[in-house]
N, C-alpha and C positions, 0 to 999 in steps of 0.2 A: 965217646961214651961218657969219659968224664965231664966233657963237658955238660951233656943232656941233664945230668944228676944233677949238677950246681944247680942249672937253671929249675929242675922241680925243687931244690930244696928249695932255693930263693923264692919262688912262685910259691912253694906251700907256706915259707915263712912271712909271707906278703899277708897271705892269706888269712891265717892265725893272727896276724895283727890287726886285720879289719875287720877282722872277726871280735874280735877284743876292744876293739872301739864302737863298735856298734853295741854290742853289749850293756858295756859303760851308758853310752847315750842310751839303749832302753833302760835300762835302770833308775838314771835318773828322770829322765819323760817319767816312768811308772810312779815316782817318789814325787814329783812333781804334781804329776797328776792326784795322788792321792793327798798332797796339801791344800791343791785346789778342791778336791773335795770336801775333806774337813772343813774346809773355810764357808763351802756355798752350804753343805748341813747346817753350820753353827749360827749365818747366819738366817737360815731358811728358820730355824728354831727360834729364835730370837724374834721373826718376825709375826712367829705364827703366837706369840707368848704374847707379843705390843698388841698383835689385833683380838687377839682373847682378851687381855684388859679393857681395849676400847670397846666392846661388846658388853662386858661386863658393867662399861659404866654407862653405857647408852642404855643398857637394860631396867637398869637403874634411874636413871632421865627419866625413861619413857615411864616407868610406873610411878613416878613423884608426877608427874605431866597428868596423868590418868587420874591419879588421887584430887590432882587439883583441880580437874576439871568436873570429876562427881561432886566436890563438894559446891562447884560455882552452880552445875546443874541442880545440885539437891535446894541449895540457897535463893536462885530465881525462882525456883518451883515452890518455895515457902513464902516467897514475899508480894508472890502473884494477889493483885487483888480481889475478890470471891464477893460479887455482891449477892446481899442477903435475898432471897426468894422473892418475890413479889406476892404481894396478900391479894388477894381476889378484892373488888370496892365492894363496899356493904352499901 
């Protein structure tokens, strides 16, 4: 019977340490994993800030582009040449 006891203890104390190591390792996976995500947020933010800039200044382009193209339009449309009526012969 003594012996039976050893072996639970030893088996329960087996136990309790891989238990305790598993632990450990989910702890740090958890810490782990949660630095990987700080990192993929901060850079996921970052890039959503570069492509709001780039938006910003394409917006920007596009209506300097528009400005310059009404005034090429407004400019050909003044320089068109409009001949004078024709007079009926007498």
């Amino acid at each position: 019977m003594l012996y039976g006891a050893f072996i639970d203890k030893s088996f329960s104390q087996e136990l309790t340490r891989a238990l305790a190591l598993k632990e450990e390792l989910a702890s740090k996976l958890a810490a782990n994993s949660n630095a990987i995500s700080a990192n993929l947020r901060q850079d996921y933010e970052d890039n959503v800030k570069q492509l709001e800039s780039q938006i910003a200044q394409l917006a920007q382009e596009k209506e300097n582009l528009m400005q310059a193209l009404k005034a090429v339009q407004e400019n050909n449309a003044s320089n068109k040449y409009v001949s004078p009526p024709l007079e009926p012969p007498s």
